[in-house]
N, C-alpha and C positions, 0 to 999 in steps of 0.2 A: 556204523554211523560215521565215526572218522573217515575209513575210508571212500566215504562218497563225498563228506564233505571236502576231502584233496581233490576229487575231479572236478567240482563244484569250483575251486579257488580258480580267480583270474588269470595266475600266474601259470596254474596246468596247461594249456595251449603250448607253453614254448616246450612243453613234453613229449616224447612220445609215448605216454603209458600203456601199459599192457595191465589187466586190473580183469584177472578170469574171476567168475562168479564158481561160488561151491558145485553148481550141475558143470561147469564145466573143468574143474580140479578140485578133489577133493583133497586138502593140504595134510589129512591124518595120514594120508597114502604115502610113504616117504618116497619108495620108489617114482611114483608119477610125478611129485612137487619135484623131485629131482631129474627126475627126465625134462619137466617142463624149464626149467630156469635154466637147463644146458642150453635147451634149442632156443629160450630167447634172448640167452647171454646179457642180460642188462647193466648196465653201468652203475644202476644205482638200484637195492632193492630196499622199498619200506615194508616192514612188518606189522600192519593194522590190523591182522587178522585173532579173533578170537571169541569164545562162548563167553559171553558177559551179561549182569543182571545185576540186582539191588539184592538187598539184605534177605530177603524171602528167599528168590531164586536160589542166590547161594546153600542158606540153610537148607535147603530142599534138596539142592542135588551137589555137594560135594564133592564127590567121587568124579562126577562129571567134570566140574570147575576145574580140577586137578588135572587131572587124567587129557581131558579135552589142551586145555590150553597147553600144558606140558609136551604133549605131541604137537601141536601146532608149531610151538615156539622153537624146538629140537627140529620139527622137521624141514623148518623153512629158512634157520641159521648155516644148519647143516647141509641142506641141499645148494644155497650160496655158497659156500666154500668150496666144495665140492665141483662145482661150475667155475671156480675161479673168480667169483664177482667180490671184490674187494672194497668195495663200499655199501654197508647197511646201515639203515635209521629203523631201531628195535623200538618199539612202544610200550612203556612199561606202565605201572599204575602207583599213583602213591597209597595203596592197599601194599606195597611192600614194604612200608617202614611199621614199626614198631608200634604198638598198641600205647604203649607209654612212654616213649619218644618224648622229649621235649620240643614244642612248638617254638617257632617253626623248623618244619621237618628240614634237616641238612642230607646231602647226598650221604656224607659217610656216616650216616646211620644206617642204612641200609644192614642188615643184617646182626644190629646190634640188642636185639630183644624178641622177647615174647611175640606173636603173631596178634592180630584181633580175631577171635575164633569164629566169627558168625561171615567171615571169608575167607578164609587162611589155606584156602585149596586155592582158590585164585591167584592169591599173592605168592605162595611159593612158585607154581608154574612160573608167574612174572618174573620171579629171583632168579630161579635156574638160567631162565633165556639171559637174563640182563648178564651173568654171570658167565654164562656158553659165550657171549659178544667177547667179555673179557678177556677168558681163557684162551680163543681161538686170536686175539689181538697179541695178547704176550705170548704165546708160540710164534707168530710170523708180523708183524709189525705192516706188514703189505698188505693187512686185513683189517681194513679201517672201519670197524662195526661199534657204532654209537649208541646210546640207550636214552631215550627221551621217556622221562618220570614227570605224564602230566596227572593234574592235580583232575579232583573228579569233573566229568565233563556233562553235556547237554545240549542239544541242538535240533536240527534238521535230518531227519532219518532216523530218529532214536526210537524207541520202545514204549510204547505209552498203555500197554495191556500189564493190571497191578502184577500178575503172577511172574512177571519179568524185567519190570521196568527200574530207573532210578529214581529219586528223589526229585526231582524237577519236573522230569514226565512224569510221573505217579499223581504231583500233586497238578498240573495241568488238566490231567484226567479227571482227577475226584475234584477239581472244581468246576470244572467244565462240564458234568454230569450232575451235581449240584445246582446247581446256573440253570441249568436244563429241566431238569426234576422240579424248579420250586424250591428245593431244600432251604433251611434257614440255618445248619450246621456241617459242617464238616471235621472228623475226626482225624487229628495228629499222632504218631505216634511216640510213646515218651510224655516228656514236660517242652519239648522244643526248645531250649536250650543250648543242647548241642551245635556244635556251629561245622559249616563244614565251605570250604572253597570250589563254586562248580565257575568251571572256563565255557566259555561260549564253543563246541565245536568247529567252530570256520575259523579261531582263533589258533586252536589247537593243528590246524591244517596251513592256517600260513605260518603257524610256527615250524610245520614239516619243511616247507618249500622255502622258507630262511636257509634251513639245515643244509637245504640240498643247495643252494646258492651259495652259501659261504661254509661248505664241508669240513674242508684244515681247520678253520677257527671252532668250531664246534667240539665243546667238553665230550669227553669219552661217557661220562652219565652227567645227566644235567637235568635239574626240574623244569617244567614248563606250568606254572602257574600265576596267577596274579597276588600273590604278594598281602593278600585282605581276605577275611570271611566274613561271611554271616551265620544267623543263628535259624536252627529250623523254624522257627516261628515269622520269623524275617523273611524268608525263600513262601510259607503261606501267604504272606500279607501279599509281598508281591507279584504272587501270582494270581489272586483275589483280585487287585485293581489291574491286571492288563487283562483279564475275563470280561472284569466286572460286575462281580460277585459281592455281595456285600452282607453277608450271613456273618456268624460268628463258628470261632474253632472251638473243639472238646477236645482233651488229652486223654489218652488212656496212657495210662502210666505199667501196665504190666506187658506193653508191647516192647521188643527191643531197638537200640538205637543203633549199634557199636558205639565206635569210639567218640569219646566227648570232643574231642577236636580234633581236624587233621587238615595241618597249615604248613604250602612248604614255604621254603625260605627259596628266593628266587636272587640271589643275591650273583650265581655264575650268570644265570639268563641274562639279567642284567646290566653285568660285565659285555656279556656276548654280543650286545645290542638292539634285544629284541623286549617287546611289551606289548600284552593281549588290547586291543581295543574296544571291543563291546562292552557295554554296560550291561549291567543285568538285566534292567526292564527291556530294553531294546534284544536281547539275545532272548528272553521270553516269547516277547511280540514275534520275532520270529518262527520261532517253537511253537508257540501256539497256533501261529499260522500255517505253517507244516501240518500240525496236526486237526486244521481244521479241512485241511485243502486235499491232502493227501491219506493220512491216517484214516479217519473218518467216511471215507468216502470209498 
């Protein structure tokens, strides 16, 4: 998803990207992502690549979360260096801070607690790569590899089937299918309370292309989030009125949520000069457009 929405940004044109699809590299291969990034020696490589999903997905397959992204992340730090390509923008997830962190999440918590367990194969793959950037920066300081920690996302491209999806898509779906069906309810799950921060994806993609414009100025880990959340109940309602759905929600209370909150502090972003501009309901209407136009069909 990210990675389509960088191709998608305006500002992509003044690029010239090279953006292989899985049939045509598969990045678990170290050898081949490493052959590849010799022969196209790039100036700047982003790391969008990885196996991602929602609370389900994760619990389902773990091993995979871990294993998968862990190699991805290893394979495509290390085949940069390796090539000599001394500038990287790493994509990390704030699934790597702490379970009970205090809100809002700071960069140097990173690695200061317990995991949330219903992802925690995800998020450590995350830690290692953001930490490989590190490690390989303080060996040679001529390897300028940065770690962007955005906040959860949702957009155009994304995943809208429940056995994989997030929280924005998911609930797009199930009302959208509702909407459809006649239904007069839809089920949440938890109490909705929970609150959680999702960035519009094309936000998250001119926050890449900030990065890549202004490189030197850019914190070596840095959040990329908006600064506000809402609560699960709140992400139903508004996706209710940009459908147009008007049924009412049930909780089931013995489903899982993770964590009660997860809000970073965007306080370096800030500094840095940069600020998400979609709005919620406008980055829905999007999504849901996507998903009427293209998903669905």
């Amino acid at each position: 998803m990210v990675g389509q929405n960088v191709l998608e940004h305006p500002e992509a044109a003044k690029w010239d990207i090279v953006a292989p699809s899985h049939r045509e590299l598969d990045l678990a291969d170290f050898a081949a992502t490493a052959a590849f990034v010799r022969k196209v020696q790039p100036d700047v490589l982003v790391h969008a690549a990885g196996r991602v999903g929602g609370i389900q997905a994760n619990m389902a397959a773990p091993v995979d979360f871990l294993v998968t992204n862990l190699d991805l992340g290893r394979n495509i730090v290390l085949a940069a260096r390796a090539a000599g390509v001394r500038r990287l923008v790493n994509l990390g997830s704030s699934c790597m801070y702490p379970r009970n962190a205090e809100n809002p999440l700071r960069e140097e918590q990173i690695l200061q607690g317990e995991l949330e367990p219903t992802n925690e194969g995800y998020a450590l793959a995350k830690i290692v790569t953001a930490r490989l950037c590190q490690y390989i920066r303080r060996e040679d300081p001529a390897y300028d590899y940065k770690t962007l920690v955005p906040c959860n996302l949702y957009g155009r491209h994304d995943k809208f089937a429940p056995e994989h999806s997030h929280l924005i898509p998911a609930i797009i779906h199930k009302v959208h299918e509702a909407k459809v069906a006649g239904r007069d309810t839809v089920e949440i799950w938890g109490d909705g309370t929970a609150r959680r921060e999702f960035m519009y994806a094309g936000d998250l993609a001119d926050a890449v292309m900030h990065a890549l414009d202004r490189f030197d100025s850019c914190p070596e880990v840095m959040n990329v989030g908006l600064g506000h959340d809402y609560s699960i109940n709140e992400y139903y309602a508004a996706v209710a009125r940009v459908v147009g759905w008007q049924g009412r929600f049930v909780h089931d209370l013995d489903r899982p949520v993770g964590m009660k909150r997860k809000l970073e502090d965007i306080s370096r972003l800030a500094a840095w000069g940069w600020s998400a501009r979609t709005s919620l309901e406008d980055g829905i209407a999007k999504t849901y457009d996507f998903y009427l136009e293209d998903y669905l069909k």
